[in-house]
C-alpha positions in Angstrom: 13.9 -55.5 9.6 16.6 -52.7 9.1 16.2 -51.1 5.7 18.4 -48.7 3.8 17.4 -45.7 2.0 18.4 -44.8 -1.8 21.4 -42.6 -2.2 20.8 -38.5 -2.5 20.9 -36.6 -5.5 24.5 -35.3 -3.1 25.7 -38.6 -3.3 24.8 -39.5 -7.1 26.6 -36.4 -8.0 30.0 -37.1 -6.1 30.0 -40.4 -8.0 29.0 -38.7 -11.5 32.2 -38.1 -13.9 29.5 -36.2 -16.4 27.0 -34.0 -15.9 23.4 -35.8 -14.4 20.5 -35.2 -17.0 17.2 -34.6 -15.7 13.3 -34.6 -16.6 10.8 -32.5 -15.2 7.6 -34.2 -14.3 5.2 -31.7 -14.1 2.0 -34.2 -15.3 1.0 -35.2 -12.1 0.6 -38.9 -13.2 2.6 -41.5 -10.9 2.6 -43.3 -14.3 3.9 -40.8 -16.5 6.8 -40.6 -13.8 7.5 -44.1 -13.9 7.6 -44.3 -17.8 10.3 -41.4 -17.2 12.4 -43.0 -14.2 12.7 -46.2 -16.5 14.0 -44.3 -19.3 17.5 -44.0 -18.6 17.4 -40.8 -17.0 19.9 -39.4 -14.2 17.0 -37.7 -11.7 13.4 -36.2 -11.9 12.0 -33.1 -11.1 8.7 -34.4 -9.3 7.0 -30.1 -9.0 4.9 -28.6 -7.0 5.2 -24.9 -7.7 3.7 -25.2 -11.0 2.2 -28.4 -11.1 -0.6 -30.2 -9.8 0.7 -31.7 -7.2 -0.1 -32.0 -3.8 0.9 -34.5 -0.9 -1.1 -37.5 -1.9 0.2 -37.4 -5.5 3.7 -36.4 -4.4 3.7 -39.6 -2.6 2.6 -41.8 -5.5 4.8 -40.3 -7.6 8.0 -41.1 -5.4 6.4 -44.7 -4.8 6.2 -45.4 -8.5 9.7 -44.7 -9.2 11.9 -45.7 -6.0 12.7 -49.2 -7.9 14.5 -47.7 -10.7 18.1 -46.1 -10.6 17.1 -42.1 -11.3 16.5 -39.4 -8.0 13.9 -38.3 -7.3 13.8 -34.3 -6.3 11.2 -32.8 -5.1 10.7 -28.8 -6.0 8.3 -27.7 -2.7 6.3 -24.6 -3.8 7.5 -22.2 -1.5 10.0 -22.4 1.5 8.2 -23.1 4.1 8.9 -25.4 6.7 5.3 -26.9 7.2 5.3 -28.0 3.7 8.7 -29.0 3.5 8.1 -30.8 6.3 5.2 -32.5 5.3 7.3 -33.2 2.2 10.1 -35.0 3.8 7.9 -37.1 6.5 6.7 -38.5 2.8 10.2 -39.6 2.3 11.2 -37.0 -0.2 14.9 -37.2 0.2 16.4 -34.7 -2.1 14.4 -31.4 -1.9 14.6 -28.1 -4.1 13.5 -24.8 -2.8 12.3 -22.2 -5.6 12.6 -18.3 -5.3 15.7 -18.3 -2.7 17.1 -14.4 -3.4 19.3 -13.9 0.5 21.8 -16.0 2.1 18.5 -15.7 5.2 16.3 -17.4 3.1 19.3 -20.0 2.4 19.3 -20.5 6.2 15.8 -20.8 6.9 15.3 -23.4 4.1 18.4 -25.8 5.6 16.6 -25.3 9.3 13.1 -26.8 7.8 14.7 -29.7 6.9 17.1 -30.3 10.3 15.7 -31.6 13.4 16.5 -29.1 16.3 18.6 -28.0 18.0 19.8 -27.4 14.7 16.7 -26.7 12.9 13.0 -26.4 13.2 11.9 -29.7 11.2 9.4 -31.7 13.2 9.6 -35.0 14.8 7.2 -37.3 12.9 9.7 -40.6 12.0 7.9 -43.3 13.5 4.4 -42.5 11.8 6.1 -41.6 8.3 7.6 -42.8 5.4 10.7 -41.0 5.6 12.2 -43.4 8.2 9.9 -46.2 6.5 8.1 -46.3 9.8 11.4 -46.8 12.3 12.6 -49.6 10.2 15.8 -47.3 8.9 18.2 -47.3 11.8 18.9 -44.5 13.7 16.8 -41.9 11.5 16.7 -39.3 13.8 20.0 -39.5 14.5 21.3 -39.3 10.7 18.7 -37.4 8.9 21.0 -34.9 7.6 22.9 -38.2 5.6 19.2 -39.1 3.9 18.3 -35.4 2.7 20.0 -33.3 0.6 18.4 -29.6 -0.4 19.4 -27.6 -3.2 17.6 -23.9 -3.8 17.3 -22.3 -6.5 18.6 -18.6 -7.6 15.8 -17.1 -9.9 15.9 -13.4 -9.3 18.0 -10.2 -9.5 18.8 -10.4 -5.8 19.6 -14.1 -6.1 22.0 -13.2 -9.0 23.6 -10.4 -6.4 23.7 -13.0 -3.4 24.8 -16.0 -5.7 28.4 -16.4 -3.2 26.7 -15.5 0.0 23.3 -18.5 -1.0 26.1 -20.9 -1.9 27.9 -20.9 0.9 25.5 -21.6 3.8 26.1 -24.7 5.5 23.9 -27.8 4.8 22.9 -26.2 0.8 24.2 -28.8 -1.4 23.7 -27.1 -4.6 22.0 -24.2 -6.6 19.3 -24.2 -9.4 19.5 -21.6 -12.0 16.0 -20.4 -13.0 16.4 -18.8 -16.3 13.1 -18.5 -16.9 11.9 -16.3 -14.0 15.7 -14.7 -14.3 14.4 -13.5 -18.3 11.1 -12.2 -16.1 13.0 -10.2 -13.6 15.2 -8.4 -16.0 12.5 -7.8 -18.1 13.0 -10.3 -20.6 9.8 -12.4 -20.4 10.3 -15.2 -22.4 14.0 -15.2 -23.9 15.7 -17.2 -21.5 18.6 -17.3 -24.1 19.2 -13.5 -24.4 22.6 -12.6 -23.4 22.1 -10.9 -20.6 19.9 -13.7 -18.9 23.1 -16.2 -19.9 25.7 -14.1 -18.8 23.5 -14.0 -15.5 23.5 -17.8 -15.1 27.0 -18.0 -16.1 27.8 -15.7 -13.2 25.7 -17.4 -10.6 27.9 -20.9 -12.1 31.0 -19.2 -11.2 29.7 -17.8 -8.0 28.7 -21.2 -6.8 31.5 -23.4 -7.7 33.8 -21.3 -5.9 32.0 -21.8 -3.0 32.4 -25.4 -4.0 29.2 -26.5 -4.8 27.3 -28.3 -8.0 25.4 -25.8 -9.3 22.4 -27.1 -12.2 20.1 -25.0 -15.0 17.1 -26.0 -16.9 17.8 -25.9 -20.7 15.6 -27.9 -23.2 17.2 -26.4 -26.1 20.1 -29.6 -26.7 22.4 -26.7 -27.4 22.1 -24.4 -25.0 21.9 -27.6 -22.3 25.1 -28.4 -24.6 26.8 -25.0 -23.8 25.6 -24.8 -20.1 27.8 -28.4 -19.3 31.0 -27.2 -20.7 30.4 -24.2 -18.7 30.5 -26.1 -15.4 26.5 -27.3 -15.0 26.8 -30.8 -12.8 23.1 -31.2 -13.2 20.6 -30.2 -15.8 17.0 -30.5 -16.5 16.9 -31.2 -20.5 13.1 -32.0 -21.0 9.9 -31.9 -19.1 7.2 -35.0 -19.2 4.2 -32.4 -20.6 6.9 -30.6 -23.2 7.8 -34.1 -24.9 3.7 -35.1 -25.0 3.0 -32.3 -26.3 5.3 -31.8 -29.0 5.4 -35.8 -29.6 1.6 -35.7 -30.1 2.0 -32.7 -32.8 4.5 -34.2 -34.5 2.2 -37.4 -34.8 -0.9 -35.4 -35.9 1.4 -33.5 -38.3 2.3 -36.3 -39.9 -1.3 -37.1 -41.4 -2.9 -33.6 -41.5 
């Protein structure tokens, strides 16, 4: 029986007429990430670069939540094309790549997740997920329609190369890392310093002239605020861990 597959994070934000709110799920828990794809919430940040996560709970995770409305992105843990396309045959369809700093490492990250000749992704379809097993028609053929990668610009060189990253062919957006931005300037820690947002702000302008969405993790309400009327299509405002934790404090505050 022919089957279709869920719209990309691409498509949802052609449609979107404000910018997409997001929640990390760094917890592991395929529950945890259902109790946050029924909240309400635009997309979810399913990580792997600083979460424990591996394939088989990668694949839970996107199981639990395909019935409900929110994307599902996956952040891989480095860009490598063994892993990203492990992650894709599991029918990731939206992927992040962290740490991209070169218009190169742009490229290389679009080839891991194209079939040749105009990548290097491998040919797994019928024994995966990803094409749910042959049943989505013509899979090979229309692969680049069901994924969409975004990478994300994190360092000094990625500020420098912001243009040059957002304009290879087959990125469909950049994610600002403020937090290892703060690190690389020497600012550990104070992702709100001016210079770390006058950084972002300058990777935002880079990438929408090249005409793509560009996104930014801020928790703070204000600075996630500030970051939409400065041209953020997609932002991460909370993280499945941060709101246990400080939810659980606040309870046990409450009868210290």
């Amino acid at each position: 029986m022919p089957l279709q597959l869920a719209p990309t994070l691409r498509d949802r934000l052609r449609e979107a007429s404000r910018p997409l709110a997001g929640l990390w799920v760094c917890s592991g828990s395929p529950l945890v990430a259902e109790i946050c794809a029924g909240s309400g919430i635009g997309w979810l940040l399913i990580d792997m670069e600083h979460a424990p996560n591996g394939l088989e709970s990668v694949l839970a995770q996107l199981t639990a939540v395909a019935p409900y409305p929110c994307v599902p992105v996956v952040r891989v843990p480095q860009n490598d094309p063994v892993t990203i396309k492990q992650v894709l045959d599991l029918g990731a369809q939206n992927l992040l790549v962290p740490m991209v700093s070169s218009a190169d490492e742009a490229r290389a990250a679009v080839a891991a997740v194209r079939y040749p000749p105009r990548g290097v992704r491998g040919v797994g379809s019928a024994l995966a997920r990803s094409a749910r097993w042959n049943r989505v028609p013509d899979y090979l053929a229309r692969a680049d329609e069901h994924v969409a990668l975004y990478v994300q610009i994190e360092t000094g060189a990625g500020i420098g190369a912001a243009a040059e990253i957002a304009a290879v062919d087959g990125v469909d957006g950049v994610l600002v890392g403020p937090s290892d931005l703060a690190a690389s300037k020497g600012l550990l820690g104070r992702q709100t310093h001016p210079e770390v947002v006058d950084a972002v702000l300058r990777v935002f302008a880079a990438v929408r002239q090249a005409g793509k969405p560009v996104g930014v993790n801020a928790f703070d309400p204000v600075v996630a605020r500030s970051y939409a009327d400065a041209g953020a299509s997609f932002i991460l405002v909370g993280a499945d861990v941060v709101l246990l934790a400080r939810g659980s404090e606040t309870a046990a505050a409450a009868w210290e």
